[in-house]
C-alpha positions as CSV (number, residue, x, y, z in Angstrom):
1,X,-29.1,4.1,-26.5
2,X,-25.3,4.3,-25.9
3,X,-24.3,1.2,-24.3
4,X,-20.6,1.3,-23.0
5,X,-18.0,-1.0,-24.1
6,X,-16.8,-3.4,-21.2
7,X,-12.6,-2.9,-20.6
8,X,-10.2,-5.6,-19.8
9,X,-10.0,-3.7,-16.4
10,X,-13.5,-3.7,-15.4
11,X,-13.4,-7.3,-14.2
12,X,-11.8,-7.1,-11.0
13,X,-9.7,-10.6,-11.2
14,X,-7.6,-8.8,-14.3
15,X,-7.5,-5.9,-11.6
16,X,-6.0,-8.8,-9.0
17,X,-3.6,-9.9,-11.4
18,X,-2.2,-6.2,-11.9
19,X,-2.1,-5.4,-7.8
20,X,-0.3,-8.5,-7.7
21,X,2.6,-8.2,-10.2
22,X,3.0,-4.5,-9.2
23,X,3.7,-6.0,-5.5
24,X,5.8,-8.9,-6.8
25,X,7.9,-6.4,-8.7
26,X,8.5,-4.2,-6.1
27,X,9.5,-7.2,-3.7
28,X,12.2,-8.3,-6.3
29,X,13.8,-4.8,-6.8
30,X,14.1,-4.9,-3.1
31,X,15.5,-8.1,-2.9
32,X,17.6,-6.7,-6.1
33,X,19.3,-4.1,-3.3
34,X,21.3,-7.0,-1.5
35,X,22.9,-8.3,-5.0
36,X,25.4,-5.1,-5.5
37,X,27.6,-3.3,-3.3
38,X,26.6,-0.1,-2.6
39,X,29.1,3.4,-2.0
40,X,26.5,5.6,0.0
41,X,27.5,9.0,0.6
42,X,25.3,9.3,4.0
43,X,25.0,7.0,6.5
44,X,21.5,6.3,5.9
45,X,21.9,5.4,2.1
46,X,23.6,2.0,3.1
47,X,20.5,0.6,5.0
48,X,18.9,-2.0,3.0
49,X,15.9,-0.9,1.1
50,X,16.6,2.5,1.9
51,X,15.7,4.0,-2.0
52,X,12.4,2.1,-1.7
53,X,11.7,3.5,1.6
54,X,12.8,6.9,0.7
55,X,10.4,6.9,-2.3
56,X,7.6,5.6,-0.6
57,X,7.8,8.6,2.5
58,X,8.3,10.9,-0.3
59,X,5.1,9.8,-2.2
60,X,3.3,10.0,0.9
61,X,4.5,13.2,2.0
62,X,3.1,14.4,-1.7
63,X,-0.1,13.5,-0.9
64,X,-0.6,14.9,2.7
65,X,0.9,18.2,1.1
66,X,-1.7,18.4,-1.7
67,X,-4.3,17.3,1.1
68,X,-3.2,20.9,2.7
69,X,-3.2,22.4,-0.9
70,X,-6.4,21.5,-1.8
71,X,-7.9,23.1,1.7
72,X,-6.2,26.7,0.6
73,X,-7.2,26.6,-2.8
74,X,-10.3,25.3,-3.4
75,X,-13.3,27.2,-4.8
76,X,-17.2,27.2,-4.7
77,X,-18.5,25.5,-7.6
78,X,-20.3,28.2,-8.8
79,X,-17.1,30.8,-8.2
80,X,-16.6,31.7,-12.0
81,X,-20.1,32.2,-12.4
């Protein structure tokens, strides 16, 4: 019948390759904070990594709170039936 056409992404080496160069990216703009001088306007701003840090809670807080969404708003399947 249909067969499916095979992606670049299915093979989980190219998949390996990707994971990695996202990581090595991130580990350079991190490095990449201690090349400038920074002019925080809090405390906190000023400790190294802090953007990277901050993002990554932020992310993770966006998750747990759609977690908590998803228990308030979720339907049967057959609710619009």
């Amino acid at each position: 019948m249909y067969e499916e056409r095979k992606r670049w992404t299915d093979n989980p080496r190219n998949v390996n390759w990707i994971v990695r160069g996202v990581f090595i990216a991130a580990a350079v703009l991190i490095l990449f904070d201690l090349l400038y001088s920074k002019h925080p306007h809090f405390g906190m701003e000023g400790i190294f990594g802090f953007y990277g840090i901050y993002g990554f809670v932020a992310c993770v807080a966006l998750v747990i709170a759609a977690k908590g969404l998803r228990v308030l708003l979720k339907r049967d399947e057959d609710y619009y039936d």
